[in-house]
DSSP file (Angstrom, degrees, kcal/mol; ACC not computed):
  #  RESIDUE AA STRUCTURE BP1 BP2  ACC     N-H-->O    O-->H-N    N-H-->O    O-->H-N    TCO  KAPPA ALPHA  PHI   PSI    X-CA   Y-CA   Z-CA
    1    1 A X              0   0    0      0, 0.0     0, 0.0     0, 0.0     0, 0.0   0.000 360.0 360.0 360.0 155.8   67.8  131.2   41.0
    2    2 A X        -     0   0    0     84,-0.0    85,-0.0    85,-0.0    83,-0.0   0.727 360.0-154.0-135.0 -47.0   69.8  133.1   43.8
    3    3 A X        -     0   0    0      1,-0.2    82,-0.0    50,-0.0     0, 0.0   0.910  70.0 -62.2  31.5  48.8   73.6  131.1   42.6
    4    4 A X  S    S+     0   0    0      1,-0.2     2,-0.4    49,-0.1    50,-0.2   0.945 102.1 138.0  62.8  50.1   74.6  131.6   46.1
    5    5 A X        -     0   0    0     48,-0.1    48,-0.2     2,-0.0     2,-0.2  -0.976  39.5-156.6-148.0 158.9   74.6  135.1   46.3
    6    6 A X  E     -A   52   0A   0     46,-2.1    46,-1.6    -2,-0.4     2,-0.6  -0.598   8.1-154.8-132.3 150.9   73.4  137.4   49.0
    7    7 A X  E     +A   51   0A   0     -2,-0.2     2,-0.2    44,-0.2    44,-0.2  -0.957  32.3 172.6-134.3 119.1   72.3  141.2   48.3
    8    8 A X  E     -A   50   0A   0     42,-1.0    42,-2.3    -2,-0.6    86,-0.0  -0.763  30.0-154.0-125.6 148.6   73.0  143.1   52.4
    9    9 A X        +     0   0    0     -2,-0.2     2,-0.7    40,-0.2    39,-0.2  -0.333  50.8 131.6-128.4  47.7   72.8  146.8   53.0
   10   10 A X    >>  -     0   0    0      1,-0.1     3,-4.2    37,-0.1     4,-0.7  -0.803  50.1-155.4 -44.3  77.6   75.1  146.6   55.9
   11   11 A X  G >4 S+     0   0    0     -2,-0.7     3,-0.5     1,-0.3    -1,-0.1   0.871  91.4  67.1 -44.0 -38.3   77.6  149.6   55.0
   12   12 A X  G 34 S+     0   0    0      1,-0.2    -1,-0.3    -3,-0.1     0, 0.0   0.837 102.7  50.8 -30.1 -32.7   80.5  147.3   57.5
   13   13 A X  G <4 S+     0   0    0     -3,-4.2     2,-0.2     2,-0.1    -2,-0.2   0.505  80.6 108.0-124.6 -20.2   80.3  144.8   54.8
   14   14 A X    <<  -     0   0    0     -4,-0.7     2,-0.8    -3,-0.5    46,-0.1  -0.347  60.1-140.9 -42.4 126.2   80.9  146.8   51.9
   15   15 A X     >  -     0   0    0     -2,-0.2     4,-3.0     1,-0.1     3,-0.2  -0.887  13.0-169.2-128.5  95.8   85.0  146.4   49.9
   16   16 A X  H  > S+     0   0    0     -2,-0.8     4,-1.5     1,-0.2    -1,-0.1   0.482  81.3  56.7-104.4  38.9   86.1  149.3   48.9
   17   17 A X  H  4 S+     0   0    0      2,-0.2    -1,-0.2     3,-0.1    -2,-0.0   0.547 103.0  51.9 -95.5 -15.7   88.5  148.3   47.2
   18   18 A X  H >> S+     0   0    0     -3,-0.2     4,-3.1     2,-0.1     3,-0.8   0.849 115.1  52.7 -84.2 -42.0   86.2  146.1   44.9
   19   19 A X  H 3X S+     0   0    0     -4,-3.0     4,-0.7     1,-0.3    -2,-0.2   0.941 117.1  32.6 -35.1 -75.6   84.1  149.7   44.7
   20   20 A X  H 3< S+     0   0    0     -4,-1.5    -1,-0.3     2,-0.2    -2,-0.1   0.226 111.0  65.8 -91.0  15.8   87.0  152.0   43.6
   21   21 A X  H X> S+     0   0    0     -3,-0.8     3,-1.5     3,-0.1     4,-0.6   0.761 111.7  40.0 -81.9 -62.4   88.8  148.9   41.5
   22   22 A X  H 3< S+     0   0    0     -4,-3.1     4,-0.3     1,-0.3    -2,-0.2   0.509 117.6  43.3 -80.4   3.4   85.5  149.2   39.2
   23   23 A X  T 3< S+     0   0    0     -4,-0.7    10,-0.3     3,-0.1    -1,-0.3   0.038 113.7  52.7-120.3  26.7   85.0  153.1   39.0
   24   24 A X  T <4 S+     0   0    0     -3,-1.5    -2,-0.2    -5,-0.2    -4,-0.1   0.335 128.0  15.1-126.7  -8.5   88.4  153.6   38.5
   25   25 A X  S  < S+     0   0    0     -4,-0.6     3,-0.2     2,-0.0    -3,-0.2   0.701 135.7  23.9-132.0 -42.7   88.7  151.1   35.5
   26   26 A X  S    S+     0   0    0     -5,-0.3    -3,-0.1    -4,-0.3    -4,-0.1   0.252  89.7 110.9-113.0  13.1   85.4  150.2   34.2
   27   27 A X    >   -     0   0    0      1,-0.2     3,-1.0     2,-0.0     2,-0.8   0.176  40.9-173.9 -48.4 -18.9   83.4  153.0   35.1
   28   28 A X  T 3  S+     0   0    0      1,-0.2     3,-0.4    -3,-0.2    -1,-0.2  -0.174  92.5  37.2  -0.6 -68.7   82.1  155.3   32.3
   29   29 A X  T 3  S+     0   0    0     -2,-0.8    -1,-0.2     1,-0.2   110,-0.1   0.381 127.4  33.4-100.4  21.3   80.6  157.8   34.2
   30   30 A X    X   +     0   0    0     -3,-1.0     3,-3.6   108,-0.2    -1,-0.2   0.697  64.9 114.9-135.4  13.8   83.5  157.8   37.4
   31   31 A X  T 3  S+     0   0    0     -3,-0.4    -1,-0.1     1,-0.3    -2,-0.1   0.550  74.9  60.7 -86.6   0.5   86.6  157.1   36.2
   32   32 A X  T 3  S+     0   0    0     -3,-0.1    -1,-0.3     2,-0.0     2,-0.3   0.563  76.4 113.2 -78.2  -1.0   87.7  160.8   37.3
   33   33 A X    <   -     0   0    0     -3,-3.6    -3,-0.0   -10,-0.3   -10,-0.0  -0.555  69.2-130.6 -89.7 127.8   86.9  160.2   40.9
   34   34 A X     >  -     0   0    0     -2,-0.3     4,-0.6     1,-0.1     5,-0.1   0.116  30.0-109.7 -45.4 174.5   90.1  160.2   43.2
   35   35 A X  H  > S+     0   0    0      2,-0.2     4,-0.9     3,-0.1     5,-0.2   0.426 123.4  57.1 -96.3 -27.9   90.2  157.1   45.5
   36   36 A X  H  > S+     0   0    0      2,-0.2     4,-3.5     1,-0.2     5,-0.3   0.992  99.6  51.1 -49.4 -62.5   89.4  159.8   48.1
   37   37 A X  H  > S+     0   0    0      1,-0.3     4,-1.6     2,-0.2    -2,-0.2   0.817 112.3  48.9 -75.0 -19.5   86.4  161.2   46.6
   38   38 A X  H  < S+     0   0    0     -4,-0.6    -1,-0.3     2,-0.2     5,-0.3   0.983 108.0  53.1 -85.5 -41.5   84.9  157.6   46.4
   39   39 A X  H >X>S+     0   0    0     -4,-0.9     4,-2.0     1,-0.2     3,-1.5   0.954 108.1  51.2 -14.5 -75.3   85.7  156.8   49.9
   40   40 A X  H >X5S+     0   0    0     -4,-3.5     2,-1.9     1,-0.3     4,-1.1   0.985 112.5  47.4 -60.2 -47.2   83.9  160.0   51.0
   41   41 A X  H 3<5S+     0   0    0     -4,-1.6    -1,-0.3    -5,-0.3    -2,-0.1  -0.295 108.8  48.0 -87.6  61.0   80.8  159.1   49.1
   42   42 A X  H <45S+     0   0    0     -2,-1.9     3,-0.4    -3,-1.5    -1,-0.3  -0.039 122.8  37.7-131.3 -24.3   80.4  155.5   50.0
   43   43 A X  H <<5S+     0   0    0     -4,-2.0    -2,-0.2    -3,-0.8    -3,-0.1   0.479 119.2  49.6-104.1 -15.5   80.8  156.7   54.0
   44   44 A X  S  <<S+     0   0    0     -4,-1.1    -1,-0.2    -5,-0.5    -3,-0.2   0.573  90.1 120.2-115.6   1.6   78.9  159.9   53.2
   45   45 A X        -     0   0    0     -3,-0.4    19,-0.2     1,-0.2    -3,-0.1  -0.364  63.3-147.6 -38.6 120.6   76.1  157.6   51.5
   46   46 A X  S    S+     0   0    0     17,-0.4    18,-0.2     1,-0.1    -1,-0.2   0.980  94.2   2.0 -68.1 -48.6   72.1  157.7   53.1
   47   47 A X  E     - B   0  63A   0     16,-3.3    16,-0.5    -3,-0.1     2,-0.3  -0.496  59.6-168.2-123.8-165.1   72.6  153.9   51.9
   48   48 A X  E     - B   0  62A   0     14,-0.2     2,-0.5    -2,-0.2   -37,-0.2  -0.840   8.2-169.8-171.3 135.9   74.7  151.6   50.5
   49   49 A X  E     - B   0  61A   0     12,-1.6    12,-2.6    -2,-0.3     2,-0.2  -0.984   8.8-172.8-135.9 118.4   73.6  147.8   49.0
   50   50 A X  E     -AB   8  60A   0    -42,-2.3   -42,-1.0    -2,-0.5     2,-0.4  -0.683  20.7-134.0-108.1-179.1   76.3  145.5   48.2
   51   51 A X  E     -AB   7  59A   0      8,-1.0     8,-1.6    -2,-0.2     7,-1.6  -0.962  27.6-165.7-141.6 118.0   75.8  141.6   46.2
   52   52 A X  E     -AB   6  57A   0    -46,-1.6   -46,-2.1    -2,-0.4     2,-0.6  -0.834  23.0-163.9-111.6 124.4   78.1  139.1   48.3
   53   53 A X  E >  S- B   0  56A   0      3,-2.0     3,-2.3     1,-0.4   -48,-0.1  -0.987  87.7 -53.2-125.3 113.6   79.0  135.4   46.7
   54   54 A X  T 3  S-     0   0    0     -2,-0.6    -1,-0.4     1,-0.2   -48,-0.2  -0.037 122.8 -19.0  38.6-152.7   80.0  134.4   50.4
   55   55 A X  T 3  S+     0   0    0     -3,-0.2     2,-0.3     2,-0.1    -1,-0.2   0.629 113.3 100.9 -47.4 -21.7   82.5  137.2   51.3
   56   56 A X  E <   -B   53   0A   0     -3,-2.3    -3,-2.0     1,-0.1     2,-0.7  -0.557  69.0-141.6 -75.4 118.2   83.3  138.3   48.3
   57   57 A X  E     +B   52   0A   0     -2,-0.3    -5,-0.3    -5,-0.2    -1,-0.1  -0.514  29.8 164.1 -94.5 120.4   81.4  141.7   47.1
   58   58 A X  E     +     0   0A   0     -7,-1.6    21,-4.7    -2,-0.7    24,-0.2   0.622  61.5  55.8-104.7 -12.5   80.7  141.0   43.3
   59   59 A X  E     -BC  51  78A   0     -8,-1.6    -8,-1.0    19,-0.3    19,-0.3  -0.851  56.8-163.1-142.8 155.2   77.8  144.4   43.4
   60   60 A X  E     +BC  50  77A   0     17,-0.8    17,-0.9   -10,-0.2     2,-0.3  -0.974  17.3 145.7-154.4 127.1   77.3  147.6   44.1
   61   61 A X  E     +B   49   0A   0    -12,-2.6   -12,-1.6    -2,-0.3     2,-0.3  -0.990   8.4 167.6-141.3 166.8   74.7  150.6   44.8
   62   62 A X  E     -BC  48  74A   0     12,-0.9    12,-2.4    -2,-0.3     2,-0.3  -0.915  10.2-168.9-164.7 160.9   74.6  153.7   46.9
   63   63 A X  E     -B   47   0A   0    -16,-0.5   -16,-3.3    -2,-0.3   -17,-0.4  -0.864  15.8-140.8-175.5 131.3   72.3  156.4   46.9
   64   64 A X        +     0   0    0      8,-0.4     8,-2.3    -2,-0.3     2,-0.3  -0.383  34.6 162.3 -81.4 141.1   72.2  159.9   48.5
   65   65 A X        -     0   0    0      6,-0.3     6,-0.2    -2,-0.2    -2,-0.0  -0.710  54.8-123.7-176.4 119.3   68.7  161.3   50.0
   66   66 A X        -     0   0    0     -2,-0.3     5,-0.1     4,-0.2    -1,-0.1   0.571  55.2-130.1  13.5 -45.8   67.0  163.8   52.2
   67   67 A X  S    S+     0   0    0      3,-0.7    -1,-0.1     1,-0.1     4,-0.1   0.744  95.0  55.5  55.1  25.6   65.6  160.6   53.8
   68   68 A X  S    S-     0   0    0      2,-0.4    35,-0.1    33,-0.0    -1,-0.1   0.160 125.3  -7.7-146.9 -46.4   62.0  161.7   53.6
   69   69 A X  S    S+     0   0    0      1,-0.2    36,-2.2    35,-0.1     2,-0.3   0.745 112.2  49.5-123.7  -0.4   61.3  162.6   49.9
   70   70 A X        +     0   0    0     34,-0.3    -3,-0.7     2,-0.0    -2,-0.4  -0.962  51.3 174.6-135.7 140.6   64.0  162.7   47.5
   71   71 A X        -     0   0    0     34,-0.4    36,-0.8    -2,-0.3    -6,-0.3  -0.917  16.2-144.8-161.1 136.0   66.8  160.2   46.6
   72   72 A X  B     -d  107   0B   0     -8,-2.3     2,-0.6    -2,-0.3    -8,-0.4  -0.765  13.0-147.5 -86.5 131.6   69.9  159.6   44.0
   73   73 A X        +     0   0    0     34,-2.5    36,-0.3    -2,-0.3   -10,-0.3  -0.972  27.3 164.1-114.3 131.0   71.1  156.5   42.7
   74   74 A X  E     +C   62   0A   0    -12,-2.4   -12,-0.9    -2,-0.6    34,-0.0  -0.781  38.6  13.6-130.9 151.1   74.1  156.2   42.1
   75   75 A X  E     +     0   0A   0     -2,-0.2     2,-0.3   -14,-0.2    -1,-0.2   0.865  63.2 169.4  50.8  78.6   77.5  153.6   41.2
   76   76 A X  E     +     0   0A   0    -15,-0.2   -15,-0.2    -3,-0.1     2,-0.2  -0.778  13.7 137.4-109.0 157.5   75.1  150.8   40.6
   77   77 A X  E     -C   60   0A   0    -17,-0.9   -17,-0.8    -2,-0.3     2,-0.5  -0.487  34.5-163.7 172.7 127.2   77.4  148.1   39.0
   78   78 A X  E     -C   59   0A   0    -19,-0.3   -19,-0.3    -2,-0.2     5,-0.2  -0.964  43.4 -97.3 -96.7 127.7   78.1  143.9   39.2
   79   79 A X    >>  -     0   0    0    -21,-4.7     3,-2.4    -2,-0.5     4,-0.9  -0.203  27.3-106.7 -59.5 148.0   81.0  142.7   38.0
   80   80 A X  G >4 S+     0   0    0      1,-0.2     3,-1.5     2,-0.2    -1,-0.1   0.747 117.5  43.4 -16.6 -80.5   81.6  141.1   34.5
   81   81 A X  G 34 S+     0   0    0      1,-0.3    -1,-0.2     3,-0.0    -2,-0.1   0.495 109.2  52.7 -54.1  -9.5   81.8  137.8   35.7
   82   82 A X  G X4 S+     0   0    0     -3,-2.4     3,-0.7   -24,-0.2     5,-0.3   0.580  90.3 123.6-109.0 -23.7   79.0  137.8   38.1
   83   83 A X  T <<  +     0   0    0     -3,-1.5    -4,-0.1    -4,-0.9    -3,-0.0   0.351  57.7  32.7   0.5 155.9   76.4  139.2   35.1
   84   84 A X  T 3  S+     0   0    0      1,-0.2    -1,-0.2     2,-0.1    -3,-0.0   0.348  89.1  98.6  67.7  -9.7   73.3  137.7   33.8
   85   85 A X  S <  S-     0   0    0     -3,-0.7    -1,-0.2   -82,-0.0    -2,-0.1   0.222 101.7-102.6-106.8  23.9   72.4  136.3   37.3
   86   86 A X  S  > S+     0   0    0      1,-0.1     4,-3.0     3,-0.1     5,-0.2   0.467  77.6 139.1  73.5  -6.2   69.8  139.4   38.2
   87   87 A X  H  >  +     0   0    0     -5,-0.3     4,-1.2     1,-0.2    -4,-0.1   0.770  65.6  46.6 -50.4 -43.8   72.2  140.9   40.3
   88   88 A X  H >> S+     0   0    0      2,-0.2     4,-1.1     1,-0.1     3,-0.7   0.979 108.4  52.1 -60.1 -50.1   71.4  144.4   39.1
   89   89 A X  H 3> S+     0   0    0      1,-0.3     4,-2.3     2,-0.2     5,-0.4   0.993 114.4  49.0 -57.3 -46.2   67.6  144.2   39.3
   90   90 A X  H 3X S+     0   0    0     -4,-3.0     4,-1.2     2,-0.2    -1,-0.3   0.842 108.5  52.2 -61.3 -29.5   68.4  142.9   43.2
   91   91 A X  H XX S+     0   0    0     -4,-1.2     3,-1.6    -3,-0.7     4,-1.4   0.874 117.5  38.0 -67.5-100.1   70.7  145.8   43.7
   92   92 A X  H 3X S+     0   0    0     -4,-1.1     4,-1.6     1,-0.2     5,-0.2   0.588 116.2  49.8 -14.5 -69.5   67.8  148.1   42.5
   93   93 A X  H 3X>S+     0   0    0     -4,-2.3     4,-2.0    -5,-0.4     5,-1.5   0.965 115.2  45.1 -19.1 -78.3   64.9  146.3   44.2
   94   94 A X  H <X5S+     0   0    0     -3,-1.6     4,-0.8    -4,-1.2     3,-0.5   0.961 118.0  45.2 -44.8 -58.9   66.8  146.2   47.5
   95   95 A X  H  <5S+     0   0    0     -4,-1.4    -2,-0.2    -5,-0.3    -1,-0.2   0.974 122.3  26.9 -52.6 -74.0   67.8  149.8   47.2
   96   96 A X  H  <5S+     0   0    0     -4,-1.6     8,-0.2     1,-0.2    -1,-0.2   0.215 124.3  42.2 -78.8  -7.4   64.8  151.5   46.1
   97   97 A X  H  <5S+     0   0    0     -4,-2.0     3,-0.3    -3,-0.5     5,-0.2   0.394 107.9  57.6-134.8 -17.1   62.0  149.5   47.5
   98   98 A X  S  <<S+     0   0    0     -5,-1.5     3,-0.2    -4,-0.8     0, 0.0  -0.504  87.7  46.6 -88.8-175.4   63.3  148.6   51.0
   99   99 A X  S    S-     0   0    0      1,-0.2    -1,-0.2    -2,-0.1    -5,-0.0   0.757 121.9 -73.7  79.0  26.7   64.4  151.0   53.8
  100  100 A X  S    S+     0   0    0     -3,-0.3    -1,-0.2     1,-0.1    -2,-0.1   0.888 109.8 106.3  51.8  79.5   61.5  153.3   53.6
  101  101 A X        +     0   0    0     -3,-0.2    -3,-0.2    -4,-0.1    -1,-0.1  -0.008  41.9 101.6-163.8  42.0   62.5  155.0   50.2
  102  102 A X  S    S+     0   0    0     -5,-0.2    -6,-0.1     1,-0.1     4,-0.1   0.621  81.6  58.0 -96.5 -15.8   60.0  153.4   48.0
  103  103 A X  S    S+     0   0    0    -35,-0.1     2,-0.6     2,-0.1    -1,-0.1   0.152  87.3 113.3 -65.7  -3.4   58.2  156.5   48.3
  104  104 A X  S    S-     0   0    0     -8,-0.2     2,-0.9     1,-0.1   -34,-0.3  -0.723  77.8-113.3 -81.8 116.4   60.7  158.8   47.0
  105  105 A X        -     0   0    0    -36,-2.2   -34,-0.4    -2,-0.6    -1,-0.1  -0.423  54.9-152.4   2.7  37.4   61.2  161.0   44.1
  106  106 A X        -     0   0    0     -2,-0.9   -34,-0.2   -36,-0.1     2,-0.2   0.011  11.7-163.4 -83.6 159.8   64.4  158.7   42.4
  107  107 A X  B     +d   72   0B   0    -36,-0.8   -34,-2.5    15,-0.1     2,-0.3  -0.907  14.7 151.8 -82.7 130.7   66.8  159.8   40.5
  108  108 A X        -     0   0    0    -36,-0.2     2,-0.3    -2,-0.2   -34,-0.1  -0.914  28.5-136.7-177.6 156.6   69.4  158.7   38.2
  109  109 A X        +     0   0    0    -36,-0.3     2,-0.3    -2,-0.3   -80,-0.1  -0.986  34.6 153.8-125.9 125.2   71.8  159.1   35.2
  110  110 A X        -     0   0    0     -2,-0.3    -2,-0.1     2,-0.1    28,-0.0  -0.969  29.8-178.4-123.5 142.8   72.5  156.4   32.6
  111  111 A X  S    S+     0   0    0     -2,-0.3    -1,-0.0    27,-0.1     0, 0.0   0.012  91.1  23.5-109.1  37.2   73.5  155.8   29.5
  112  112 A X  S    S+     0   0    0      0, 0.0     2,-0.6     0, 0.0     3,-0.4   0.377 111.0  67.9-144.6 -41.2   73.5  152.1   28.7
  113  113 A X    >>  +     0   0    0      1,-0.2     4,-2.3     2,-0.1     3,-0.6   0.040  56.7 123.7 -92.6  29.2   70.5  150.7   31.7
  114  114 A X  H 3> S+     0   0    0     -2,-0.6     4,-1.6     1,-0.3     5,-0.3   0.889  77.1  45.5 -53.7 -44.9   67.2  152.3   30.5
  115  115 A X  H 34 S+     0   0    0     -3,-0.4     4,-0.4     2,-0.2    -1,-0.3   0.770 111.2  51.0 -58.6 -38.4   65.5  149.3   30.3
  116  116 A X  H <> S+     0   0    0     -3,-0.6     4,-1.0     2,-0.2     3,-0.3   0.939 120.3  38.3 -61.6 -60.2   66.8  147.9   33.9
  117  117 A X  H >X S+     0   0    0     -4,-2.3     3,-2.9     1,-0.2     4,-0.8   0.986 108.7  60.4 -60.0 -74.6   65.7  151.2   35.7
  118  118 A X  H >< S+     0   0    0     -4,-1.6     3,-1.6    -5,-0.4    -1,-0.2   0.776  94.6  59.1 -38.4 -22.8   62.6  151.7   33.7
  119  119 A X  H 34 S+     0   0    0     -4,-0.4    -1,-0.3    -3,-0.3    -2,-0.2   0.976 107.8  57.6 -63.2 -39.2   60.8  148.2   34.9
  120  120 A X  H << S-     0   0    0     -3,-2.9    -1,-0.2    -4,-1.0    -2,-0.2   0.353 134.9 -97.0 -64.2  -1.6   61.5  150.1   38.2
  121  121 A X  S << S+     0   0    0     -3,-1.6    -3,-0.2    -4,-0.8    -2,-0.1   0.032  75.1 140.2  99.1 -26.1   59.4  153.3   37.0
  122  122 A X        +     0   0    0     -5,-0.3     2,-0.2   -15,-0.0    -1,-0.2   0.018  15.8 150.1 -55.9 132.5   62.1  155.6   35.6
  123  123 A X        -     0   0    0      1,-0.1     2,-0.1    -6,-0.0     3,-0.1  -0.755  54.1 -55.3-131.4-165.4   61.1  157.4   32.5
  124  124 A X        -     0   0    0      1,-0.2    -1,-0.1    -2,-0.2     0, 0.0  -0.145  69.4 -85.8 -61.4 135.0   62.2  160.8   31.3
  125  125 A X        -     0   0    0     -2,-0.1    -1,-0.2     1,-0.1    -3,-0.0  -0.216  38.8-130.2 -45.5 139.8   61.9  163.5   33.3
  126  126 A X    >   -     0   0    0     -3,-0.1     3,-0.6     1,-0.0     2,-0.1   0.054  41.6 -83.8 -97.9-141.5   58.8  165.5   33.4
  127  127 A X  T 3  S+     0   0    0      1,-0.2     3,-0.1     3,-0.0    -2,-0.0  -0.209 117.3  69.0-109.1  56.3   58.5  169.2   33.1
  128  128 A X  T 3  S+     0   0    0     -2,-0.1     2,-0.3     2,-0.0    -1,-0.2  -0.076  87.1  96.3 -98.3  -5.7   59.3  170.0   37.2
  129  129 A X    <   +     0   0    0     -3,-0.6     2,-0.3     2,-0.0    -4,-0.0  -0.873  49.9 168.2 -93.4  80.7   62.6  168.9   36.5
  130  130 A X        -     0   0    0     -2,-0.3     2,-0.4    -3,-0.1    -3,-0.0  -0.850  17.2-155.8 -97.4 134.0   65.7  171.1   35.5
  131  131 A X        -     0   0    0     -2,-0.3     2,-0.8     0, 0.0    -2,-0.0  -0.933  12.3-160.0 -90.3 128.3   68.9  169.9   35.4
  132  132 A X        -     0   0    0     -2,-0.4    -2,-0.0     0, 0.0     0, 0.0  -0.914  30.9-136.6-113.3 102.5   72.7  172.0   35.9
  133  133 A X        -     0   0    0     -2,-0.8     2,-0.1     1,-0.1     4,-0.1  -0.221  22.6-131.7 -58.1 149.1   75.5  169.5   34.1
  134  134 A X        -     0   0    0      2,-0.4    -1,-0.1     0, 0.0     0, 0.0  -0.040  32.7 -80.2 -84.2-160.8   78.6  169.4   36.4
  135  135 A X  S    S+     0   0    0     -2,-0.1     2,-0.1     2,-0.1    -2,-0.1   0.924 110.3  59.2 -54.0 -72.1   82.0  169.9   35.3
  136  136 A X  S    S-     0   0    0      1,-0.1    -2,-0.4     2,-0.0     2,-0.4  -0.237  72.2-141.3 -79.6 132.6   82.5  166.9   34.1
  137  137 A X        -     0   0    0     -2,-0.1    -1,-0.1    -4,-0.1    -2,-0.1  -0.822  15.8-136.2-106.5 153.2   80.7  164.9   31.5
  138  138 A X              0   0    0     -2,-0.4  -108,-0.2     1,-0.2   -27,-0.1   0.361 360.0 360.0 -96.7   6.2   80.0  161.0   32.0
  139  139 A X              0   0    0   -110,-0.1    -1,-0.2     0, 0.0  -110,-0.1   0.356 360.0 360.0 -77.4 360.0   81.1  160.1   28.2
């Protein structure tokens, strides 16, 4: 069931204000990001997929890439009320399987959506992988 709502990667169409409302309050892992620094990374984005109930942007993804083999996903999020309708898995879908990047090496950090990513093929890293923690921690 779709409950009227429409999942666009048109970066025009995108609110960022609904964006930096929710990673400035209900974020875990952004709630240090300036209203700047999310700005520049939704404009500095390879993509950006929003979830629309009519005008209203209720969803959120963006992800950073190379564009030929490698790609980050990142600020995946629906709002509270809009939960429960699939909205994430359509984020993710849309993101990750349209737009020529189905091919891609993904990446991501979570700590609550293992289960949502993994139906999508993320597991644990294998041993080609090293990671250098930022500054910042996402707890």
């Amino acid at each position: 069931m779709t409950y009227g709502y429409v999942v666009d990667d048109d970066p025009s169409r995108v609110d960022v204000d609904v964006v930096w409302s929710f990673l400035s309050t209900e974020a875990y892992w952004a709630r240090w990001r300036s209203r700047e620094d999310v700005v520049r990374q939704v404009r500095g984005a390879w993509r950006v997929v929003g979830a629309y109930q009519g005008e209203s942007m209720v969803g959120f993804a963006r992800a950073i890439s190379d564009g030929v083999a490698l790609a980050y996903l990142a600020d995946v999020f629906v709002l509270v009320e809009h939960r429960g309708r699939g909205l994430g898995r359509r984020l993710v879908a849309a993101m990750i399987e349209d737009a020529g990047g189905s091919g891609f090496r993904w990446l991501l950090h979570t700590a609550d959506a293992h289960r949502l990513y993994a139906s999508f093929g993320f597991a644990a890293p294998d041993a080609t992988l090293l990671e250098r923690p930022g500054a910042r921690s996402i707890g």
